[in-house]
Steps between C-alpha positions, in 0.01 A plus 500: 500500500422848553728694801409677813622870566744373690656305306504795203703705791750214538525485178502879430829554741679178384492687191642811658787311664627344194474884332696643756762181500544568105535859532770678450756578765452879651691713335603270175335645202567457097350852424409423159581836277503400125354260296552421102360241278706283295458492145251257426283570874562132644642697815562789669807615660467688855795685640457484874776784650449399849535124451805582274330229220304465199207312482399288222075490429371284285197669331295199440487337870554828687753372756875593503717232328822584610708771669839678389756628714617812439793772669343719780300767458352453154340793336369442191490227192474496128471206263717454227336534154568147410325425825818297660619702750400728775727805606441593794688855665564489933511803636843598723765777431654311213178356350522167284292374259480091573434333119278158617417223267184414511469141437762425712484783774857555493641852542796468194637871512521824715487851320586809726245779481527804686297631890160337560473311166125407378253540255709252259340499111677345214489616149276303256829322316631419823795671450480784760365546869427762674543551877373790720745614727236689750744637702722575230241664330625369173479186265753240413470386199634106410638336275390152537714289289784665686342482828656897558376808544506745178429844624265685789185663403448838737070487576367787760474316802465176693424302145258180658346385204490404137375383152611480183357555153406176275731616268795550722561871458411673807466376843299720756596552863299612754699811756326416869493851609585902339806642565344835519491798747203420697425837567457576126163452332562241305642156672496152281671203392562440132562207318775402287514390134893375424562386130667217456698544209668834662419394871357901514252572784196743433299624816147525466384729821114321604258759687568713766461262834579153295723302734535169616528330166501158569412328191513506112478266152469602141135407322557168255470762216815714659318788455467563849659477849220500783700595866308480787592756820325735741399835380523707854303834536748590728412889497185486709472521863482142598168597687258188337589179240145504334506519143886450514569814665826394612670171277306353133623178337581551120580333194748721249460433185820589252514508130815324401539589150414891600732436846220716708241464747142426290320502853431400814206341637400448851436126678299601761151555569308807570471355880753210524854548443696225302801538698885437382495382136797287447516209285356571125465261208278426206323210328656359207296702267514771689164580547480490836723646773572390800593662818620417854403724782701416816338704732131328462574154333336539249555446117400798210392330223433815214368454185778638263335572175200649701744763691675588203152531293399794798832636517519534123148708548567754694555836404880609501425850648208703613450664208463217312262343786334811432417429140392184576218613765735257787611831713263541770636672834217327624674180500293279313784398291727386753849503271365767246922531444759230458691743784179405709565138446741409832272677720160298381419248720246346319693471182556118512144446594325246263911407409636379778410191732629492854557140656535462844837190496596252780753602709705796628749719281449405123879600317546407179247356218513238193253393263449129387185477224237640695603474832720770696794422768520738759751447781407534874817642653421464889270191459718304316267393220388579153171618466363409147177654299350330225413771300262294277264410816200683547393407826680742761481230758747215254705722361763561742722201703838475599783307515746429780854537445585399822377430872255781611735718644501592899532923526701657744437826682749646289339338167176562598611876528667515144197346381214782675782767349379365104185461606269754382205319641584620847414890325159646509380401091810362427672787354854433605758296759791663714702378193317734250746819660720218624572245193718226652497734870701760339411830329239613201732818469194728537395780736168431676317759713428254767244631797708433791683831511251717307366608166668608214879389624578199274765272611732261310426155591770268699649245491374179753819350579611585825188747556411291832864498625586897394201715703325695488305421145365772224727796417355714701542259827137472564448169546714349815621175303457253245229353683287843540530501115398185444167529639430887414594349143209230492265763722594803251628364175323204473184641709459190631440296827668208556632282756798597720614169391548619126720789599706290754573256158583828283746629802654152470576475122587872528762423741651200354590715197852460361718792312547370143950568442551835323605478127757712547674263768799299295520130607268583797770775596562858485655636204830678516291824420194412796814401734616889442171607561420353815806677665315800395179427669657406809696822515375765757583768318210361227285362746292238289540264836377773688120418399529186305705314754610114493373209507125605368665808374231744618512672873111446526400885533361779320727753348448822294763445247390815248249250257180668644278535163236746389225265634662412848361638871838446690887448439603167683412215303626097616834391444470242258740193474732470248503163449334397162525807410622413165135407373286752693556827245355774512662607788374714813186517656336658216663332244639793355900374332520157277849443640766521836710766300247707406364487851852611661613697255181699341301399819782639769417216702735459806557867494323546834699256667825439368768712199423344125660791371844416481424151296645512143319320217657173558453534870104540439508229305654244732261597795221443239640144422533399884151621594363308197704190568302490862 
């Protein structure tokens, strides 16, 4: 019996009503993050840090077997070696890493870590694991049979991801941002190699603009680590995004027996951008690497053998290139250098496959065979790619880890911030100078008060409650910014409606606790120091008074710079100000006490000069503590 129209309509919105009764509640999401394969594939295991679980996939059927409950907020997983349990780090003050069993989803043991624990990775004898502590910027390194911590590994700063070698002696973290002046010419994150046997960290400095590393893993062969960040050309006038004038997406490659950079190649296109690399993983063989890019969704799948084969061909220098007839100022030999490399956009051309996944926010990535797990942070699903199918139109699906969620406003606004697809060719999101709404520690010469004055950027939180915004107070609030941001920065046109969502996840913004607070409290030594900044005579509470500790006006305070066109810059808040180095508007001291002391800040308005040593040092401890 064949149906009218009519009844296809009735039938149509029946349909819809029985969606919207199974969705998800508004505002209840699982925000999958992670996801790692157990040893023999048979299922997946999906940390979810908003639903505060893990979910169990079974590989074969697709469809989530089980759930496991784990402490709020979890941050990151790793699987034991012999595949039976999952350790999983939650993020507070005093982090903890939560040992789960897997069969029985049990949680059997608690291991303190330190300040925003994640990025877990366990050694290949199962012996050790290794914790970031991002706000620590250091490592703990445990000793699992005695469920303790052995010793603290110092990294560079904001450690938020890791691998290990396949023989267990060298794990690689991945710094977030520099801690650099950003008003020197050279501004990057490095990456840190710590041996195992002596727990010793080397640096390795990436290229001048890396930032934002988000992800990393060591090639089957342990040859390599592959790290995935932004590569920001943050000394041009932000006047245009074609070509990647402003933000490119890069993979770093480092040599892990020679502990240096071997190169860095480029994930974008010559016209579309392949905005926020995070997640990063290979195939079993390692042939193929694959790649995560949060700001399109969208996976990278690169040909390894094939990038190494090119990279292996080019000419070290340009006399060399020269020799071998490749050196053309002309430019038909677009990376006649190795040191022309990161700035080819082409290079990955013929190498590199971008798929287009289902959903919104891919995170992390796993392999199974020949298929690739990427998870789909503010759609609540993994998107999966077959990477054996040839037809473009089979070879991605998805699977539902939960009820489709229902966005909020405010959700809805975190998710346009990530979303590079709201940015004229997709070059970057408001997180690519703003990784989670914070700062990229950078200067950028931004067009809204001029050319040729570079700013440092800001910190979000509170920018919509502490006006006016930009350092030079040219935009009236948060919500002026907002919109010049997606008109200027993005050079885009969108819907008031996106901006309104952005103003509303901006606002909602909580300050992470300072890790210099003790037991949530202020040390003996910050106690001291916030008599001092309350005193008249010193005048810190002058300008940066309680509760948002900033008076909301424009002050000359002595820090104009060579580049500047005026004196009074915005008082910023202090609050946070523990993770927002370099310091000023132009970025110019790496810490407080160089900034009061070498800086003469609060000379104009208050008496530092009387302040011994320890006295200095105790102001410095309260401000940080904010």
């Amino acid at each position: 019996m064949t149906r009218t129209w009519r009844q296809f309509v009735v039938v149509f919105l029946m349909a819809l009503a029985v969606a919207a009764a199974e969705a998800a509640e508004p505002g209840k999401y699982l925000g999958p993050l992670q996801v790692v394969a157990a040893k023999d594939g048979a299922n997946l295991y999906v940390l979810n840090i908003d639903g505060n679980q893990i979910s169990v996939v079974e590989t074969a059927g697709g469809k989530v077997a089980r759930t496991i409950p784990v402490p709020p907020k979890p941050t990151g997983m790793a699987l034991s070696p012999d595949g039976t349990k999952l350790y999983v780090t939650c993020i507070s003050p005093e982090g903890t890493v939560c040992i789960v069993d897997v069969a029985s989803g049990a949680s059997a043991a608690k291991i303190a870590a330190g300040h925003g624990a994640e990025a877990p990775v366990a050694s290949p004898d199962g012996k050790r694991l290794y914790v970031c502590n991002r706000f620590n910027d250091n490592v703990s390194v445990i000793d699992l049979a005695s469920s303790k911590e052995i010793t603290r590994v110092p990294v560079v700063r904001e450690p938020n991801a890791s691998a290990v070698t396949p023989d267990g002696k060298l794990v690689v973290i991945a710094n977030l941002i520099p801690i650099d002046r950003s008003d020197s010419y050279d501004v990057a994150s490095a990456v840190t190699l710590i041996d195992t046997a002596n727990n010793q960290p080397t640096n390795i400095r990436l290229l001048n603009g890396s930032g934002s590393l988000r992800g990393v893993c060591v090639s089957p062969d342990g040859k390599y680590a592959y790290i995935a960040h932004i590569l920001s050309r943050y000394q041009m006038p932000t006047t245009q995004l074609e070509r990647g004038w402003m933000n490119t997406n890069a993979l770093s490659i480092i040599d892990l027996a020679a502990k240096k950079l071997h190169n860095t190649v480029l994930l974008d296109d010559v016209d579309l951008g392949a905005a926020n690399p995070w997640g990063v993983t290979t195939t079993a063989d390692g042939a193929t690497i694959c790649v995560a890019q949060a700001g399109t969704q969208e996976l990278s799948v690169i040909d390894s053998k094939g990038l190494f084969d090119k990279l292996s061909r080019i000419p070290a220098d340009e006399e060399t290139a020269r020799k071998a007839g490749r050196y053309d100022p002309t430019g038909n030999y677009s990376s006649p250098t190795t040191a022309d490399v990161p700035n080819d956009l082409a290079f990955l051309v013929d190498l590199r496959e971008r798929i287009k996944l289902e959903g919104n926010g891919p995170r992390g990535v796993a392999v199974v065979g020949n298929k690739v797990y990427v998870t789909m942070y503010f759609t609540d699903n993994l998107s999966v790619v077959d990477l054996a199918e040839k037809s473009r139109y089979r070879r991605v699906s998805s699977i539902a880890l939960g009820p489709p969620p229902q966005l909020t406003v405010q959700r809805r606004g975190e998710m346009f911030f990530h979303d590079a697809d709201l940015c004229f060719q997709h070059w970057q999101s408001c997180s690519s100078c703003h990784p989670d709404a914070r700062v990229d520690a950078l200067n950028w010469d931004l067009m809204n008060d001029g050319m040729g004055n570079p700013k440092n950027t800001k910190n979000m939180l509170l920018s919509h409650q502490t006006p006016p915004s930009m350092a030079s107070g040219v935009r009236g609030g948060g919500e002026a910014a907002v919109r010049a941001g997606i008109t200027h920065i993005q050079f885009a046109v969108r819907p008031d409606e996106d901006a309104v969502a952005i103003d509303e996840y901006l606002r909602a913004l909580q300050p992470v606790p300072s890790p210099h607070l003790v037991n949530g409290k202020l040390s003996e030594a910050a106690e001291r120091g916030k008599k001092l900044f309350f005193d008249k005579t010193i005048g810190c509470a002058t300008c940066h008074p309680e509760p948002l500790y900033t008076d909301l006006k424009m002050h000359d305070v002595g820090s104009r710079g060579q580049y500047d066109r005026r004196d009074d810059f915005d008082t910023s808040t202090l609050i946070e100000c523990w993770r927002t180095a370099p310091y000023m508007h132009d970025g110019h001291w790496v810490t407080i006490k160089e900034l009061l002391i070498e800086g003469k800040h609060g000379a104009k308005g208050g008496d530092l000069s009387g302040l011994n040593e320890q006295q200095i040092n105790d102001l410095v401890e309260f401000v940080l503590s904010l």
